[in-house]
N, C-alpha and C positions, 0 to 999 in steps of 0.2 A: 564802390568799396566802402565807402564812408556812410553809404543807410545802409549797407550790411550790417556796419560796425554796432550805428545804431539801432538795425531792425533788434539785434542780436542782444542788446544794452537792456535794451525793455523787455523785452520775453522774459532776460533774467530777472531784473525787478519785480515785472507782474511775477513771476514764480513766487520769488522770496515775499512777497506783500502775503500771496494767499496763504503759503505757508505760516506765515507768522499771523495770518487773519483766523486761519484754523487754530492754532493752538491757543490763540488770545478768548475762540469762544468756547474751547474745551476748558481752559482756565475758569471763565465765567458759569459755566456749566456746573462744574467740578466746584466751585465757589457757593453755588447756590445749593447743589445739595451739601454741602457741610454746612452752610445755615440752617439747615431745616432739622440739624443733631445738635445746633446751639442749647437749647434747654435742657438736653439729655447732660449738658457738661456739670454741670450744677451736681449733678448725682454722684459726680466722678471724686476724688481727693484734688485740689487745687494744686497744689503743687506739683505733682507727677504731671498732671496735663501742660501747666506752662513749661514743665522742663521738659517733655515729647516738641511740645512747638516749637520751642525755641533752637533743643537740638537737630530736631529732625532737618531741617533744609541744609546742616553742615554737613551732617552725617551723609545725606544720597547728595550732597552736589546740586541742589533746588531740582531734583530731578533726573538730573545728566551723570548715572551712575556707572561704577568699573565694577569690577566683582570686588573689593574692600569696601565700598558705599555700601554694597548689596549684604555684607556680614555685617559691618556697622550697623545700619536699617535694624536687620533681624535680630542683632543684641539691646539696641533698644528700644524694639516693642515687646524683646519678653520682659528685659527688666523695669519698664514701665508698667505693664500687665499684672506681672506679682507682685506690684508695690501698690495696685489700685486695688487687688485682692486682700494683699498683706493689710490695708486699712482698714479694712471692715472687721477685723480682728484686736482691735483697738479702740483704745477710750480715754479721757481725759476724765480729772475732778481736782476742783478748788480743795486745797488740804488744809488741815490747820495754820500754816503759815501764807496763807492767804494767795500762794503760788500758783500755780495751775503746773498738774503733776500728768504726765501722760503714760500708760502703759499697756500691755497685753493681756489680751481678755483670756480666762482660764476659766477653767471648770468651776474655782472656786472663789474667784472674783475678779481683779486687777495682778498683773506683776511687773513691774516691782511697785510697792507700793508706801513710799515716803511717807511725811507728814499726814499720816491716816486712822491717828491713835482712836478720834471719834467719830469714825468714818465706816458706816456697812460698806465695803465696799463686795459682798455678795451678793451686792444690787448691780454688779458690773458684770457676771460670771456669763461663761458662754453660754449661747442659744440658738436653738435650729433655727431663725433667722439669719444672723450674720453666717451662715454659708448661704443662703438664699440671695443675702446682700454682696458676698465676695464672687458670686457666679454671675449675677448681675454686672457687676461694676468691671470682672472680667470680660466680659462679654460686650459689654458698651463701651471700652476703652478699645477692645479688637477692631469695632464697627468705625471708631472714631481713626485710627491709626490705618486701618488698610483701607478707609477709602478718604484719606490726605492726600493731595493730588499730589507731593513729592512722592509718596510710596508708589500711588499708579502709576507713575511714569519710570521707578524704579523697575519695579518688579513685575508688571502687566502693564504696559502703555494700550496696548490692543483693548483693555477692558473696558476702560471709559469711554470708547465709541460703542462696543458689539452691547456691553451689558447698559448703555445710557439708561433707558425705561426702568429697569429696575434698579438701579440707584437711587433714581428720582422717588420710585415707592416705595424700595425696604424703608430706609430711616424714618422716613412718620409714622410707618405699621410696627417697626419693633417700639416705637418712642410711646404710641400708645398699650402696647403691649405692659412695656416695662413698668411704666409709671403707674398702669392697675395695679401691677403687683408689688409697687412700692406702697401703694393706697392700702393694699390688704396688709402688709407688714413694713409697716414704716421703718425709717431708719433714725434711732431718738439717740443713736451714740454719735460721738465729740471726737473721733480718734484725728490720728495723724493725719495733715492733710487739710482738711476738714473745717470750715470758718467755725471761729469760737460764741459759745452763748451758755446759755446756764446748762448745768450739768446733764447730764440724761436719765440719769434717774432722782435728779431733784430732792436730793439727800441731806448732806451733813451742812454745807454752807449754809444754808437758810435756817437749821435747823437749831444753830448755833446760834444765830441771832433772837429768835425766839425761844430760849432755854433761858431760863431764870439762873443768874452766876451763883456757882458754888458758894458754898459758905464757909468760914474758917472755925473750924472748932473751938477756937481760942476766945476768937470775938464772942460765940454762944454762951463760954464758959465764965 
């Protein structure tokens, strides 16, 4: 009775080992393709990415979801999705008070647009690019988000086994993909998101500097 007890002890064991063996190299699997979309993050708005990461494991339950994980989940990859789109719609520029001023690209420049009195800022207006840029970054925040291993195990646990192979090759082929067509139309705006450096269209801050100061009529007079 007692190596029943134990034949019976270990069977359970070795189960639970291989089970937790399996999903330890699904995990590592599933780890190494989301490293090979590392370089595509760069492309993305920085902030919306770290708040997908951060939230995403409370939201599904690190995986182990109910059907409220499963709404949760699907509310925040659409509104991470439209906020990685909504940024490529956007622009920053140093304004006269020396701030850094951010707003919405518009047909006819920036809006709203503060300390901008010597500022083109019709150097900011929209362009058949930035939707070229907002469908990209749409698209490459989708690729980053549905194959997170908390979403696979939400919402397809099946697919990271059947579909492994192609996992492993979509993200290098779109990664090459995308990044030609970032090469053909770069992306030289500053919006929301977005790490900060000089202006994108390299305008009124510098230009200010190199402008010889007004003079006072009085002093000529």
């Amino acid at each position: 009775m007692i190596a029943d007890v134990s034949s019976l002890n270990s069977t359970e064991t070795s189960g639970t080992t291989g089970q937790r063996g399996g999903r330890t190299r699904s995990m590592t699997d599933m780890s190494t393709i989301s490293s090979s979309i590392g370089s595509l993050i760069k492309l993305l708005p920085t902030g919306t990415v770290f708040m997908f990461q951060f939230l995403n494991p409370a939201v599904t339950n690190s995986g182990d979801c109910r059907t409220s994980n499963k709404c949760l989940c699907a509310i925040l990859l659409v509104v991470c999705g439209f906020f990685c789109a909504f940024a490529s719609f956007t622009d920053s520029y140093t304004g006269t008070d020396k701030q850094r001023h951010y707003g919405i690209v518009t047909t006819k420049g920036l809006w709203p647009s503060p300390a901008s009195i010597s500022i083109d800022l019709s150097e900011y207006r929209l362009r058949g690019r930035d939707f070229v840029h907002a469908a990209l970054s749409l698209f490459l925040f989708a690729l980053l988000g549905l194959l997170d291993i908390n979403t696979v195990h939400c919402f397809y646990p099946a697919f990271e086994s059947t579909q492994k192979r192609l996992l492993e090759v979509l993200p290098p082929a779109i990664g090459v993909v995308v990044s030609g067509v970032f090469m053909m139309y770069p992306n030289i705006r500053h919006g929301i998101g977005y790490p900060l450096s000089t202006d994108s269209t390299d305008t009124t801050p510098k230009s200010n500097d190199s402008a010889p100061p007004p003079q006072n009529p009085n002093e000529s007079a």
